[in-house]
N, CA, C and O atoms as a Maestro MAE file, in Angstrom:
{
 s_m_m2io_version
 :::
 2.0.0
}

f_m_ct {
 s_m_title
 :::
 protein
 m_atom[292] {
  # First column is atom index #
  i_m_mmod_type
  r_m_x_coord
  r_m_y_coord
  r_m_z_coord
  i_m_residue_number
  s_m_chain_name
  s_m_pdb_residue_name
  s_m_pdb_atom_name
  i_m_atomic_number
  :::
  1 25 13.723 -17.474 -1.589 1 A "UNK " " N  " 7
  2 3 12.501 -17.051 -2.254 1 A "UNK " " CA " 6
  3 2 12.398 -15.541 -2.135 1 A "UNK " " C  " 6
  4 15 12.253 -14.917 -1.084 1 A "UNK " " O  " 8
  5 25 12.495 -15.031 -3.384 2 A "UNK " " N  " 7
  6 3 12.504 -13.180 -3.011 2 A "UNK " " CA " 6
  7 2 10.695 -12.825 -3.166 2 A "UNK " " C  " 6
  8 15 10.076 -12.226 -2.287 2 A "UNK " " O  " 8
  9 25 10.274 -13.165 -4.028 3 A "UNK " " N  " 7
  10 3 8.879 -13.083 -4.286 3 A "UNK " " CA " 6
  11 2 7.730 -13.477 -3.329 3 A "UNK " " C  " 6
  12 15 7.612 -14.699 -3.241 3 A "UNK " " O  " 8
  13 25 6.809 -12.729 -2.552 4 A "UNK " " N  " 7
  14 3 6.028 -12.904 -1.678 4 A "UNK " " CA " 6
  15 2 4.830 -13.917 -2.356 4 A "UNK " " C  " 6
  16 15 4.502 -15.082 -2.133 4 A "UNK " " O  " 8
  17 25 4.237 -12.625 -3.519 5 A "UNK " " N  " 7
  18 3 3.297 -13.151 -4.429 5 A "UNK " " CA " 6
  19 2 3.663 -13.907 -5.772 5 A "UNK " " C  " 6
  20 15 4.810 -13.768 -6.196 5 A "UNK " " O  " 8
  21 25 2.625 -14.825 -6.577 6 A "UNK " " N  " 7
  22 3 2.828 -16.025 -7.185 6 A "UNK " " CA " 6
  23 2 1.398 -15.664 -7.743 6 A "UNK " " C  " 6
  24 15 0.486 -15.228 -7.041 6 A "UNK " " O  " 8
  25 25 1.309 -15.950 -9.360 7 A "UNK " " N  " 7
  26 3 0.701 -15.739 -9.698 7 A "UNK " " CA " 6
  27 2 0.380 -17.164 -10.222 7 A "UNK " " C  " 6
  28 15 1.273 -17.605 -10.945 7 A "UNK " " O  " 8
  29 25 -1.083 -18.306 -9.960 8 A "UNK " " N  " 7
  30 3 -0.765 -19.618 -9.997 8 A "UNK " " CA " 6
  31 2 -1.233 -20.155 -11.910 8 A "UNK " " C  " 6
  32 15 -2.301 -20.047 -12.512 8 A "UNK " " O  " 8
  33 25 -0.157 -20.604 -12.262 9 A "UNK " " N  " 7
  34 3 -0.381 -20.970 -13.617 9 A "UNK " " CA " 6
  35 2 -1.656 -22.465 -14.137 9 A "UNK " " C  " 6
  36 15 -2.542 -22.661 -14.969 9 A "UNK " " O  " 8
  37 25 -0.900 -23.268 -12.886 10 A "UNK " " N  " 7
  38 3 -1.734 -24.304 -13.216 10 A "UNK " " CA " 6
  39 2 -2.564 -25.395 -11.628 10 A "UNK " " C  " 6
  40 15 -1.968 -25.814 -10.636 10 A "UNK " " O  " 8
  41 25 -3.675 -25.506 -11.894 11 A "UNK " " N  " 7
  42 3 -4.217 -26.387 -10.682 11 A "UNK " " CA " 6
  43 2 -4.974 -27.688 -10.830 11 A "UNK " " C  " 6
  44 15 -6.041 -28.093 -10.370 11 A "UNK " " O  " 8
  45 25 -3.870 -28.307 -11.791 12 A "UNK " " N  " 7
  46 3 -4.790 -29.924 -11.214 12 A "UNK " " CA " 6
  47 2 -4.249 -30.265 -9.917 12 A "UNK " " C  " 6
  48 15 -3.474 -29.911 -9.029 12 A "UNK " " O  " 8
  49 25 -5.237 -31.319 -10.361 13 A "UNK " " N  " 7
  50 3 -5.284 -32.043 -8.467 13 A "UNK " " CA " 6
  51 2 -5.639 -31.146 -7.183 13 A "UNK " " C  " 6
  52 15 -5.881 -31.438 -6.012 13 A "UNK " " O  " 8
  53 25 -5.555 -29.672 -8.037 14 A "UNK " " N  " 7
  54 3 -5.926 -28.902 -6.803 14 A "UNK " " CA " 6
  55 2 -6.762 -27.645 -6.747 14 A "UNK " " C  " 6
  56 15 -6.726 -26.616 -6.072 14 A "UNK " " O  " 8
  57 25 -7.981 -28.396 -8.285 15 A "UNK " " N  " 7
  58 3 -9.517 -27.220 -8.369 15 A "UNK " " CA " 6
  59 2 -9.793 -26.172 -7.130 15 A "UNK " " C  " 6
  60 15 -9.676 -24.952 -7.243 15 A "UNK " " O  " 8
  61 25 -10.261 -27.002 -5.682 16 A "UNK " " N  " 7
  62 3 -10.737 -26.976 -4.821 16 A "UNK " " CA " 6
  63 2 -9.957 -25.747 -4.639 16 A "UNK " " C  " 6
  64 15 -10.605 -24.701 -4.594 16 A "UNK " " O  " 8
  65 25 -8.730 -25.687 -4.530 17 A "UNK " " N  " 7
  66 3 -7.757 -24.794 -3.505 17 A "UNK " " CA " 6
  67 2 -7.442 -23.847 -4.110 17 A "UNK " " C  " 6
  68 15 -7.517 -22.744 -3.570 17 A "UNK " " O  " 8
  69 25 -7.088 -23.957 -5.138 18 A "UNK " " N  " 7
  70 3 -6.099 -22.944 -6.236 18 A "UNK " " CA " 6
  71 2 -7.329 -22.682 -7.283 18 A "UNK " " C  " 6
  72 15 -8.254 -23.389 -7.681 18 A "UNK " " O  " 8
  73 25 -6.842 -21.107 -7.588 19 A "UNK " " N  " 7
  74 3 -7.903 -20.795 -9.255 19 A "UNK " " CA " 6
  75 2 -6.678 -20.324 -10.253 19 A "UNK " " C  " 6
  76 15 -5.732 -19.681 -9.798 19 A "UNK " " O  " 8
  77 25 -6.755 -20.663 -11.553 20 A "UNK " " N  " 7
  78 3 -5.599 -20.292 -11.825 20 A "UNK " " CA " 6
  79 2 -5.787 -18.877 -12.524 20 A "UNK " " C  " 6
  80 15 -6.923 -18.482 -12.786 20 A "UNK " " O  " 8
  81 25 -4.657 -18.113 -12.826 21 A "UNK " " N  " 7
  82 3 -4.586 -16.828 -12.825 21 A "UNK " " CA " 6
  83 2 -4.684 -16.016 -11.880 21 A "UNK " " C  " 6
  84 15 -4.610 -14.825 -12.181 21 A "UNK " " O  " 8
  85 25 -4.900 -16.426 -10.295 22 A "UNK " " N  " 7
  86 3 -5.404 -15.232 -9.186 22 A "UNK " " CA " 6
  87 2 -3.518 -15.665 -8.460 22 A "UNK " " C  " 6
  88 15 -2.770 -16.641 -8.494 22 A "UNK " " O  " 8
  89 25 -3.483 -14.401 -7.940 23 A "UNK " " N  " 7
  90 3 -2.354 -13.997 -7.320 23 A "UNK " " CA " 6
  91 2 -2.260 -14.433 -5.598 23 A "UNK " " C  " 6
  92 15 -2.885 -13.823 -4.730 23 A "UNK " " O  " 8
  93 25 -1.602 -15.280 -5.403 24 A "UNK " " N  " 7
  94 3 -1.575 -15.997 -4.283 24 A "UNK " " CA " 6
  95 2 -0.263 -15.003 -3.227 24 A "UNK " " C  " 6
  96 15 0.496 -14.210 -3.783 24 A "UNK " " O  " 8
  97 25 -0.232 -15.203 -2.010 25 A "UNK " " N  " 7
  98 3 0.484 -15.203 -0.983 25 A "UNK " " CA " 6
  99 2 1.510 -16.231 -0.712 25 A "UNK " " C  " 6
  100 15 1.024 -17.257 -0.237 25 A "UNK " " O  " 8
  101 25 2.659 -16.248 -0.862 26 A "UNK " " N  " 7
  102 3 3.673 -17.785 -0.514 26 A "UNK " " CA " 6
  103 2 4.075 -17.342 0.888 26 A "UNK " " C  " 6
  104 15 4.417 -16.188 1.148 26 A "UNK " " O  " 8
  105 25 4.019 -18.236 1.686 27 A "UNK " " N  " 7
  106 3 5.214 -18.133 3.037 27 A "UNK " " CA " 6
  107 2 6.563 -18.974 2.716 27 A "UNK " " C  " 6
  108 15 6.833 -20.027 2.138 27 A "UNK " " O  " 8
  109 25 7.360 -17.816 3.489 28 A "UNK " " N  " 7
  110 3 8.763 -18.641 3.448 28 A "UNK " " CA " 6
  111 2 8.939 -20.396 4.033 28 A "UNK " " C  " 6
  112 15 9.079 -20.578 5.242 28 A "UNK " " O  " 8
  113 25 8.921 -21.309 3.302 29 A "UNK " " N  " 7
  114 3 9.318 -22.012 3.743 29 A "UNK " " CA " 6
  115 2 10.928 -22.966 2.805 29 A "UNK " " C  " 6
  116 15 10.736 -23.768 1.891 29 A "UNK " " O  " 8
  117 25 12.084 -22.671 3.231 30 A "UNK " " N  " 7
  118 3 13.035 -23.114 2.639 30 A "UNK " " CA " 6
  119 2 12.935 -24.894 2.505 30 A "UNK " " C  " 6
  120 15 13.018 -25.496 1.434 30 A "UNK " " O  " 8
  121 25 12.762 -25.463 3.701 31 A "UNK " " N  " 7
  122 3 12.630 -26.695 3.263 31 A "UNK " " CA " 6
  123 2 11.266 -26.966 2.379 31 A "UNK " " C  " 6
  124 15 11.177 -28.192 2.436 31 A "UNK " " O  " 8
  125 25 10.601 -26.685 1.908 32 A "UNK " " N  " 7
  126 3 9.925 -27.002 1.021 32 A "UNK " " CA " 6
  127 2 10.439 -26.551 -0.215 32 A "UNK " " C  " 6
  128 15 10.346 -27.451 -1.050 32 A "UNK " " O  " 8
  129 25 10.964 -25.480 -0.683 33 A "UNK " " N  " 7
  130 3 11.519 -24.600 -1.871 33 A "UNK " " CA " 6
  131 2 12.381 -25.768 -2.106 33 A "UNK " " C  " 6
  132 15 12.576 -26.032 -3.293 33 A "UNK " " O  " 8
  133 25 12.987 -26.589 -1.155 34 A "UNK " " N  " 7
  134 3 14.391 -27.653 -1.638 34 A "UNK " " CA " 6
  135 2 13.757 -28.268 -2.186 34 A "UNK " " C  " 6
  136 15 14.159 -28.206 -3.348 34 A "UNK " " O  " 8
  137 25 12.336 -29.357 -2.082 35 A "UNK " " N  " 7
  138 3 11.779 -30.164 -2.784 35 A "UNK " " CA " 6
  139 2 10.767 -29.246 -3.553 35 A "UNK " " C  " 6
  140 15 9.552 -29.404 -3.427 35 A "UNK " " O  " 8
  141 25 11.224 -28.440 -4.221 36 A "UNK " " N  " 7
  142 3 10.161 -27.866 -5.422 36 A "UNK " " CA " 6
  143 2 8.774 -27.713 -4.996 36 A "UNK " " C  " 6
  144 15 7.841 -28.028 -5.734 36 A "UNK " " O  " 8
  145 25 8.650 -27.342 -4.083 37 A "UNK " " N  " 7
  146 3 7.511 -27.281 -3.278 37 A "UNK " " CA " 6
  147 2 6.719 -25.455 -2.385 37 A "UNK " " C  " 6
  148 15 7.343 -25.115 -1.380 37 A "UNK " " O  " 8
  149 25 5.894 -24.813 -2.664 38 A "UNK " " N  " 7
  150 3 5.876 -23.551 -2.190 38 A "UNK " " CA " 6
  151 2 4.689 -23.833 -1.268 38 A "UNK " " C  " 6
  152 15 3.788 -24.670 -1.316 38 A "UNK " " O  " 8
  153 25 5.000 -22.826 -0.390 39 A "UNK " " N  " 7
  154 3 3.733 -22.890 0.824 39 A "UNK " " CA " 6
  155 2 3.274 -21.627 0.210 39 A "UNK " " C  " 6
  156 15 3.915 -20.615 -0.072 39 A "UNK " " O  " 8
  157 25 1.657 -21.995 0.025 40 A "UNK " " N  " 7
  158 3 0.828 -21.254 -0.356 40 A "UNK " " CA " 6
  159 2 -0.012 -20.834 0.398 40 A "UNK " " C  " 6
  160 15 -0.373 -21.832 1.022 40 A "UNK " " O  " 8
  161 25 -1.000 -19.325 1.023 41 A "UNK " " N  " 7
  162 3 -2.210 -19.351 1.441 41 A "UNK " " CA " 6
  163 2 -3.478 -19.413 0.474 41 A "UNK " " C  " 6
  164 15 -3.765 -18.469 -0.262 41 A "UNK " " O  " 8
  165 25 -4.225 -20.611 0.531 42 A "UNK " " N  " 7
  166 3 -5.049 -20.677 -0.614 42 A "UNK " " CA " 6
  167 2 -6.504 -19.953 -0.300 42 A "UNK " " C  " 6
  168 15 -6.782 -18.876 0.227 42 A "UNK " " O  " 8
  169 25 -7.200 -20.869 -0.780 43 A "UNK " " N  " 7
  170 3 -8.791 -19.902 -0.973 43 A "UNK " " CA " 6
  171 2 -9.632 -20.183 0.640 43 A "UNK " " C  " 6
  172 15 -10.475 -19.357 0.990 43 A "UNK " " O  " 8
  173 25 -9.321 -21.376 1.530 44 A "UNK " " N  " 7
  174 3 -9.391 -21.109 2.800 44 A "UNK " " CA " 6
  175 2 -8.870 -20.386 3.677 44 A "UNK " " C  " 6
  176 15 -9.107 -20.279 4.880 44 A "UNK " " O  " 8
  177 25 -8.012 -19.805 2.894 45 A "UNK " " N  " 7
  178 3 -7.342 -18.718 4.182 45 A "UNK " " CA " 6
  179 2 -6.130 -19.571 5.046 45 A "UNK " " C  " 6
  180 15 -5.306 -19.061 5.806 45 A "UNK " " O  " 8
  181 25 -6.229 -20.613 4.798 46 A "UNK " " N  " 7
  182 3 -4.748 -21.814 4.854 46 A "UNK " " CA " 6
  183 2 -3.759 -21.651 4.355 46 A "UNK " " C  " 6
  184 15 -3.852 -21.052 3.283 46 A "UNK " " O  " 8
  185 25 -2.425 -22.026 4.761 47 A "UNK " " N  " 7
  186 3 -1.569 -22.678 4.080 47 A "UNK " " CA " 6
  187 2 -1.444 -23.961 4.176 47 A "UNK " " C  " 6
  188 15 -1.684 -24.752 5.087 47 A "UNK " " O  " 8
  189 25 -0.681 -24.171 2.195 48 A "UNK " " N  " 7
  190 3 -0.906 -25.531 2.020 48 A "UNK " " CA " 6
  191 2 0.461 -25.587 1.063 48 A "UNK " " C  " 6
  192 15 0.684 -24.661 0.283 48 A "UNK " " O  " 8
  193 25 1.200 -26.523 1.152 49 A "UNK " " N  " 7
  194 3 2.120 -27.002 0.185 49 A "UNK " " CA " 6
  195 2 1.856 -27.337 -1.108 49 A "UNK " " C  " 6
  196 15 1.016 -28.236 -1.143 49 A "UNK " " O  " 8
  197 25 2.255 -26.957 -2.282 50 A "UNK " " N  " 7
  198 3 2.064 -27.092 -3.807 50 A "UNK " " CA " 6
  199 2 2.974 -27.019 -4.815 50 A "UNK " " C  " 6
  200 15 3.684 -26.022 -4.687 50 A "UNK " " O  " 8
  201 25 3.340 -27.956 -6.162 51 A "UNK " " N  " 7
  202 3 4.361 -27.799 -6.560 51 A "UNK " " CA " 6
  203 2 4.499 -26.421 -7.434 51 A "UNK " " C  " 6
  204 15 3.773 -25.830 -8.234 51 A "UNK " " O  " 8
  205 25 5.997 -26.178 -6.788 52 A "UNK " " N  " 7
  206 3 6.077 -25.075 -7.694 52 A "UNK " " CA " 6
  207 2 5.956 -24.543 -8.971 52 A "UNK " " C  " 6
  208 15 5.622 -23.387 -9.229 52 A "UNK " " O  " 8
  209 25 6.234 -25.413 -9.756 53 A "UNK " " N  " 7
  210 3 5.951 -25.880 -11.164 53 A "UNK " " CA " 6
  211 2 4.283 -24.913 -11.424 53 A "UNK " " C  " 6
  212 15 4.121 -24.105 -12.339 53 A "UNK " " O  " 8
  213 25 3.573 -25.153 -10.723 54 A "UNK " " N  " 7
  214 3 2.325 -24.629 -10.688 54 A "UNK " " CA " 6
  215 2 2.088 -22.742 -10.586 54 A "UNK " " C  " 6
  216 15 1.061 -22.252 -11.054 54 A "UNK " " O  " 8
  217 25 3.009 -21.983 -10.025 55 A "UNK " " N  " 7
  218 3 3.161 -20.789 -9.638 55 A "UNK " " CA " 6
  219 2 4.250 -20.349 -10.605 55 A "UNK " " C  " 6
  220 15 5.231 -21.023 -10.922 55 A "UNK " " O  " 8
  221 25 3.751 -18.349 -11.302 56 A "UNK " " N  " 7
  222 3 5.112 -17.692 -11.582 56 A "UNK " " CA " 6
  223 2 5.059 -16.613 -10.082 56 A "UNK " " C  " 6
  224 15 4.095 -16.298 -9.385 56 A "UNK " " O  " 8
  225 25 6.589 -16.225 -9.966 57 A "UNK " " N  " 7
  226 3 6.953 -15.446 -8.930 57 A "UNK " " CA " 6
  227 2 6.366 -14.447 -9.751 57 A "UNK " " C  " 6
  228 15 6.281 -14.491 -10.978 57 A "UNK " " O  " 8
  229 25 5.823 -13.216 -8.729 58 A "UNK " " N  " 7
  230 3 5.539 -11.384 -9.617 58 A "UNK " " CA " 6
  231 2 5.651 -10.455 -8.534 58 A "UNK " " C  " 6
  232 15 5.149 -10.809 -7.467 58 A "UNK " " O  " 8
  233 25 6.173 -9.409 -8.591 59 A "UNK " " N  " 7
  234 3 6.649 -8.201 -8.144 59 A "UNK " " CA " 6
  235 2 5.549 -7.394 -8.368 59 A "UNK " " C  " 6
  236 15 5.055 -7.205 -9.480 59 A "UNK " " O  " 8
  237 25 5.062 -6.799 -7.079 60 A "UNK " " N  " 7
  238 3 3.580 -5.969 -7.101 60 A "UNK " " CA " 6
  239 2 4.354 -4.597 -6.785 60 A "UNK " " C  " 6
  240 15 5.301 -4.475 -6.008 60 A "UNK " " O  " 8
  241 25 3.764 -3.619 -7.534 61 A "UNK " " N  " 7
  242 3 3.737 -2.305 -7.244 61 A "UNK " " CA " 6
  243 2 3.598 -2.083 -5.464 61 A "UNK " " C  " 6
  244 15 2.755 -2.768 -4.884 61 A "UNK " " O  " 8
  245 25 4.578 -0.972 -4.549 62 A "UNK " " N  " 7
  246 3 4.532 -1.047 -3.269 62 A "UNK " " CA " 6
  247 2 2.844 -0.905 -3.026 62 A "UNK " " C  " 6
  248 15 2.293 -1.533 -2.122 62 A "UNK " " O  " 8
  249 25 2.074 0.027 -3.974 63 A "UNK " " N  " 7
  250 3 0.451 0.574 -3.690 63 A "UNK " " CA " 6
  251 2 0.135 -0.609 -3.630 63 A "UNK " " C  " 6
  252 15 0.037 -0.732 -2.409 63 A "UNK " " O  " 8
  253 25 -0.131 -1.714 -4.104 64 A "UNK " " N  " 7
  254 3 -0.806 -3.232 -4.356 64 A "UNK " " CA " 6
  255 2 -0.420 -4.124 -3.432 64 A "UNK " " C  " 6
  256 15 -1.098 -4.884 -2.740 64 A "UNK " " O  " 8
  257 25 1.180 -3.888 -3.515 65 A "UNK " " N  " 7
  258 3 1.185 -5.029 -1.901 65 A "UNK " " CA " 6
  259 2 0.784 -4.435 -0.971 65 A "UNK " " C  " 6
  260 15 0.243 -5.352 -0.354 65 A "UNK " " O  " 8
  261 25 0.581 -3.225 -0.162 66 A "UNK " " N  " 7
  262 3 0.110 -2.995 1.222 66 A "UNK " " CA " 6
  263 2 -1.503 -3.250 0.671 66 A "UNK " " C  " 6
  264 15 -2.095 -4.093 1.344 66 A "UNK " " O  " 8
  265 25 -2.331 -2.619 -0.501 67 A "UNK " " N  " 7
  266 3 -3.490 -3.223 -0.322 67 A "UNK " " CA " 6
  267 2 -3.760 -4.682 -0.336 67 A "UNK " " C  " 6
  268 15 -4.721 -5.044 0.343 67 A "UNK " " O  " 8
  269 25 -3.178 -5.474 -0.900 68 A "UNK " " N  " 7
  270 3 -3.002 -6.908 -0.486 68 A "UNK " " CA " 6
  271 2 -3.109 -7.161 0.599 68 A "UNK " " C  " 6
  272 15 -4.057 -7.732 1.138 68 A "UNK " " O  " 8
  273 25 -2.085 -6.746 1.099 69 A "UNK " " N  " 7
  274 3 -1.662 -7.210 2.687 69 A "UNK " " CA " 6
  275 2 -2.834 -6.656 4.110 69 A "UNK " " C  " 6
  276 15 -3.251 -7.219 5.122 69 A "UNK " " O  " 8
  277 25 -3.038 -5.236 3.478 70 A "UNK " " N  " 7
  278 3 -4.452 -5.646 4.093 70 A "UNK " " CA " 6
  279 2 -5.968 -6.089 3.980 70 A "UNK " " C  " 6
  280 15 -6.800 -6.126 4.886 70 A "UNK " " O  " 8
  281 25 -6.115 -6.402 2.704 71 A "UNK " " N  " 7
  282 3 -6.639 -7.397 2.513 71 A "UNK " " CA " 6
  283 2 -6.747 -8.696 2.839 71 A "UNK " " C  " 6
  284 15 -7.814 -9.293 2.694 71 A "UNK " " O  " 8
  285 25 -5.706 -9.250 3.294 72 A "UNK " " N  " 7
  286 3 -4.983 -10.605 3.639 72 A "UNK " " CA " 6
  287 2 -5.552 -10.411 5.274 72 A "UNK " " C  " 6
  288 15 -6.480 -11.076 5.735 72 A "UNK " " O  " 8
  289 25 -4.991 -9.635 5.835 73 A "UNK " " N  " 7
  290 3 -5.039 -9.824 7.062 73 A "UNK " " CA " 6
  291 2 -6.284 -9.734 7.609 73 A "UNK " " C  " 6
  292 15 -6.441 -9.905 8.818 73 A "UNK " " O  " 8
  :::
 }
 m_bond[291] {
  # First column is bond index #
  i_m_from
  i_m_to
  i_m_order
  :::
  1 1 2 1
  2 2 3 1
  3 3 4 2
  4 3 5 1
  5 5 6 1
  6 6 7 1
  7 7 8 2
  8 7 9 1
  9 9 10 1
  10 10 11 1
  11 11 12 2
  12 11 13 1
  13 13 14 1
  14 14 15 1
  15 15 16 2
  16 15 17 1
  17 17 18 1
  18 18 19 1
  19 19 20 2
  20 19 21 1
  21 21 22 1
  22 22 23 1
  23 23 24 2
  24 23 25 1
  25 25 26 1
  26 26 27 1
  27 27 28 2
  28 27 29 1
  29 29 30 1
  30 30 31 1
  31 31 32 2
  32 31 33 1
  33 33 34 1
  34 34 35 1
  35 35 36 2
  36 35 37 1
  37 37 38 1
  38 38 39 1
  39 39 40 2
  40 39 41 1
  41 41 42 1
  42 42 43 1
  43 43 44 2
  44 43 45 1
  45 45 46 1
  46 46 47 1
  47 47 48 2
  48 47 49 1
  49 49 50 1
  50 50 51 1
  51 51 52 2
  52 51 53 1
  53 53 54 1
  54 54 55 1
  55 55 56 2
  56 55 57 1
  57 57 58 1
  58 58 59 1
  59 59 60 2
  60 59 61 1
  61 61 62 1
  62 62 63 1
  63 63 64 2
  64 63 65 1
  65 65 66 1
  66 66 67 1
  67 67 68 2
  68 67 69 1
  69 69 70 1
  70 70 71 1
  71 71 72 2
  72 71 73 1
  73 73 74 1
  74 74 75 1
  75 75 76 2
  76 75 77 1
  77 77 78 1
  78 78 79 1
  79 79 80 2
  80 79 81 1
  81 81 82 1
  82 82 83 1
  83 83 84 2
  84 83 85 1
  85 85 86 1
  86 86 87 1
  87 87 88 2
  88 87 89 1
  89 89 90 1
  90 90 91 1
  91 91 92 2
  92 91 93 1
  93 93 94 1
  94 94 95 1
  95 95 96 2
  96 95 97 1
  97 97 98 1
  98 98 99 1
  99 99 100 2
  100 99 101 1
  101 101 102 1
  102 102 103 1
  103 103 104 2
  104 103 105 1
  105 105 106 1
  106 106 107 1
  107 107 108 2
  108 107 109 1
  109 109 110 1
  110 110 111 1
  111 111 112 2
  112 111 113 1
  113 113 114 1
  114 114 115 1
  115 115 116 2
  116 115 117 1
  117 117 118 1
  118 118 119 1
  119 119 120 2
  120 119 121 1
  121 121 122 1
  122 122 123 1
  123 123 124 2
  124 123 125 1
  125 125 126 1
  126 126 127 1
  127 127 128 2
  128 127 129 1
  129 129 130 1
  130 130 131 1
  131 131 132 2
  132 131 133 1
  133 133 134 1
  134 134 135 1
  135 135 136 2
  136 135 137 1
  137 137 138 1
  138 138 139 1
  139 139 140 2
  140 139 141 1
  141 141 142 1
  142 142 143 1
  143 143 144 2
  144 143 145 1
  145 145 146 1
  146 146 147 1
  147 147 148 2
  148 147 149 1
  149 149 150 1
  150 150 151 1
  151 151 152 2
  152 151 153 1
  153 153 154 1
  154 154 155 1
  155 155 156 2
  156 155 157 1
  157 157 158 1
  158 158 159 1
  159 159 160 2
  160 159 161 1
  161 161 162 1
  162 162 163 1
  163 163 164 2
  164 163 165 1
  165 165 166 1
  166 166 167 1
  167 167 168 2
  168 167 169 1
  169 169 170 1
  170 170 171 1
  171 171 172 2
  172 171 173 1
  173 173 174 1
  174 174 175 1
  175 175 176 2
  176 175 177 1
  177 177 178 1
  178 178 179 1
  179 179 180 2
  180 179 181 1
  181 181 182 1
  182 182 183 1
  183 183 184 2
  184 183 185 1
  185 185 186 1
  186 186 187 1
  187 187 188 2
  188 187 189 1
  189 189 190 1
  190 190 191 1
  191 191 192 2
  192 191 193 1
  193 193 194 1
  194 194 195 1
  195 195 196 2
  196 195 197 1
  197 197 198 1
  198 198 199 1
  199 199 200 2
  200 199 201 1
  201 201 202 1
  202 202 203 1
  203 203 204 2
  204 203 205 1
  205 205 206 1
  206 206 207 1
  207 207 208 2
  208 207 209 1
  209 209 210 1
  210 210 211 1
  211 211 212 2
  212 211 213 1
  213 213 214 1
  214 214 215 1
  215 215 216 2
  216 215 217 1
  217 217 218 1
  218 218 219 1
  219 219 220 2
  220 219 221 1
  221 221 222 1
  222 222 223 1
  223 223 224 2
  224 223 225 1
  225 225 226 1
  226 226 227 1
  227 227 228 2
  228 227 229 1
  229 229 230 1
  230 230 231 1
  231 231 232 2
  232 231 233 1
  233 233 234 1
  234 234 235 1
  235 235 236 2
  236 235 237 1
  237 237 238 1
  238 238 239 1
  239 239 240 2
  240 239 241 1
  241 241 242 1
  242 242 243 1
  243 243 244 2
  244 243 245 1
  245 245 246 1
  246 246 247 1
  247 247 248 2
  248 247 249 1
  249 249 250 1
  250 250 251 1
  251 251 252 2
  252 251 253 1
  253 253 254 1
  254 254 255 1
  255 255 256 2
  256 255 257 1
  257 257 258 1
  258 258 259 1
  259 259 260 2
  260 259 261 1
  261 261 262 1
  262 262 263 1
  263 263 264 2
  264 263 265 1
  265 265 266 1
  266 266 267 1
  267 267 268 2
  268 267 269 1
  269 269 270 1
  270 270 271 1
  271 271 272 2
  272 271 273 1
  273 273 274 1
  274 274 275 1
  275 275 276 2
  276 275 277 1
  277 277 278 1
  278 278 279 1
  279 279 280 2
  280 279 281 1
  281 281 282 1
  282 282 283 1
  283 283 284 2
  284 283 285 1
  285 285 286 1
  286 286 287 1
  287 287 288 2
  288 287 289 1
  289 289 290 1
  290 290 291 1
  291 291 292 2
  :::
 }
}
């Protein structure tokens, strides 16, 4: 997985967690990437497993990911 951020395309089954169009956080998790699957931090501040199918990968300007990231933290 080269892409940190995921920009989420689609959220059934998962209103609650996901909004679509907002730019999510993925953690590395390889065994999940095998079953088409991305670990996401969602709108609780959790991570949660979701199919990938649901997320595009996107490349943030370096200015945007450190404000992200501290944002995130």
């Amino acid at each position: 997985m080269k892409s940190k951020y995921f920009i989420c395309i689609d959220n059934r089954d998962a209103e609650a967690s996901l909004e679509r169009w907002k730019v999510y956080k993925a953690i590395e998790d390889n065994h999940a990437f095998k079953h088409k699957m991305i670990r996401i931090i969602d709108e609780s501040g959790e991570d949660y497993l979701f199919p990938l199918d649901y997320f595009v990968p996107i490349d943030l300007p370096q200015t945007v990911e450190r404000a992200m990231q501290t944002a995130i933290n």
